[in-house]
N, C-alpha and C positions, 0 to 999 in steps of 0.2 A: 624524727618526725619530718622533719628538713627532707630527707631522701625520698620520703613516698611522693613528695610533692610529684618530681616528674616522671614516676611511672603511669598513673593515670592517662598523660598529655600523649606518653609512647604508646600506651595500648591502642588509646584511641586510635591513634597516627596509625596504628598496626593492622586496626580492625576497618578501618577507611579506606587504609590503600587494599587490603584483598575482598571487600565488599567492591570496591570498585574494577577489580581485575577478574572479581568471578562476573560481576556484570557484563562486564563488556565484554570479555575473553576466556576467561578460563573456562565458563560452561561450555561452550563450542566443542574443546577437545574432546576426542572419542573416549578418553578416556575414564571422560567426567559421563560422557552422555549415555554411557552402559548406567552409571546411576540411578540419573534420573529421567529417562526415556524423553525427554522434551527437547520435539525436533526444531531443524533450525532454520527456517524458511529467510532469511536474509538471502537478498542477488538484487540485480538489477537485471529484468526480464523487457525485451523489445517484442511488438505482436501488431495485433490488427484489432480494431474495436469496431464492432456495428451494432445497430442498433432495428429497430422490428419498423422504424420510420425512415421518412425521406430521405435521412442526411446520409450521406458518401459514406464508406466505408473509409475508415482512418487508419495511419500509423501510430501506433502509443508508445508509450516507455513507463515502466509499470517499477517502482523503486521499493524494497521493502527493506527497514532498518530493523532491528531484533537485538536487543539487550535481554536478559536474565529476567525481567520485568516489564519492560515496552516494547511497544511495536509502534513502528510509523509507517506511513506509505506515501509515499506520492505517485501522481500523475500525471503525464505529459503530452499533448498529443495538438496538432495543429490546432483545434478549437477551444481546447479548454486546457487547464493546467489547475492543478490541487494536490489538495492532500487528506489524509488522516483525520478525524475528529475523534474517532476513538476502532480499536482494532484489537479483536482476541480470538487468539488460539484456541483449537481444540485437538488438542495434541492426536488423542484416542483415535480420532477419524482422520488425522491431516486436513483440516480445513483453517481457516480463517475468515472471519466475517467480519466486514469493516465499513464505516460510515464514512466517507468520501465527502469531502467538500468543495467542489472546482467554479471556477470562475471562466469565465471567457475570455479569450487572447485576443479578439480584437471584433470586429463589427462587419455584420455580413454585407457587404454593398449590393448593388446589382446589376455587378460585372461576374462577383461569387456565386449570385443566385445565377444567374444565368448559366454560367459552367458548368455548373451540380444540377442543373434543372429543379434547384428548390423551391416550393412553395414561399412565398414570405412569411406568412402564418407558423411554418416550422420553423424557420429563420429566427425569428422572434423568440419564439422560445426558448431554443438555443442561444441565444443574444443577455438571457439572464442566470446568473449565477443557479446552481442547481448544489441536490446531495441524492448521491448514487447509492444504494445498501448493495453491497459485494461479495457476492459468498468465492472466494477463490478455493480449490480443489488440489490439492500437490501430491504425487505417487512417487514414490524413490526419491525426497525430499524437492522436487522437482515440480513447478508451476505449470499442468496440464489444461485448467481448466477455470474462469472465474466469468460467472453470473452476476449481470447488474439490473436494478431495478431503479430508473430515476425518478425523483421528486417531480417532474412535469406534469403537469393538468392532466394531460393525456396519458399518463403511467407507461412513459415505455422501458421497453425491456431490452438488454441485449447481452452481448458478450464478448470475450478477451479472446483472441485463436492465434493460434500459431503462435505462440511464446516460445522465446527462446533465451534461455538464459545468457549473460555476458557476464564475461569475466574485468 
């Protein structure tokens, strides 16, 4: 009776560490992903965001994390910085569509408005935390294309271009 004691503690231990290895790693290889066709949209993508209103077009950094089970995202980009609230695949079409939550990096003066020729009225807007809804689009496991839709009063709309993956 003595000896079953720590086979139980081994399994576990067994089943822990390759639940943890197919998570994070082993699903990746090609070898597993004839499997189960479930692609793998992790990279870190640099682009350009604009949006259908006043503000400048931007540089972004567009981060996507992908374990067996989660997705994260962040984003980066001189005005705002965020991330993920919640993010899922649909393997079938290559898409992913993600709730975005970003904050402001810092406070529009008007040295800034004047540069950008902004409005203050957009300025302001942009000066409060927002949530983006993100439909990103990937072809040959490759981020071509993402649609945003932001939470501002005035509903506007924009998009990611010119991505390009980094290694």
């Amino acid at each position: 009776m003595i000896a079953l004691i720590p086979a139980p503690s081994a399994l576990a231990l067994l089943w822990l560490s390759y639940s943890s290895l197919w998570g994070r790693f082993l699903w990746r290889l090609e070898v597993f992903r004839r499997l189960h066709k479930v692609p793998v949209f992790s990279a870190k993508y640099r682009g350009l965001s604009k949006s259908n209103d006043e503000m400048p077009e931007r540089e972004c950094e567009l981060i996507i994390h992908q374990t067996w089970t989660n997705m994260v995202i962040s984003y980066e980009s001189p005005l705002m910085k965020g991330h993920s609230i919640t993010a899922t695949a649909f393997p079938d079409t290559n898409r992913v569509l993600a709730l975005l939550e970003l904050k402001p990096r810092n406070v529009f003066d008007e040295t800034w408005l004047n540069k950008h020729s902004i409005a203050q009225n957009t300025a302001r807007e942009f000066s409060l935390p927002q949530q983006l809804v993100v439909e990103f689009s990937f072809k040959d496991g490759i981020l071509y294309k993402a649609e945003y839709y932001t939470s501002l009063v005035t509903n506007h709309l924009g998009e990611f271009y010119d991505l390009h993956a980094q290694t």
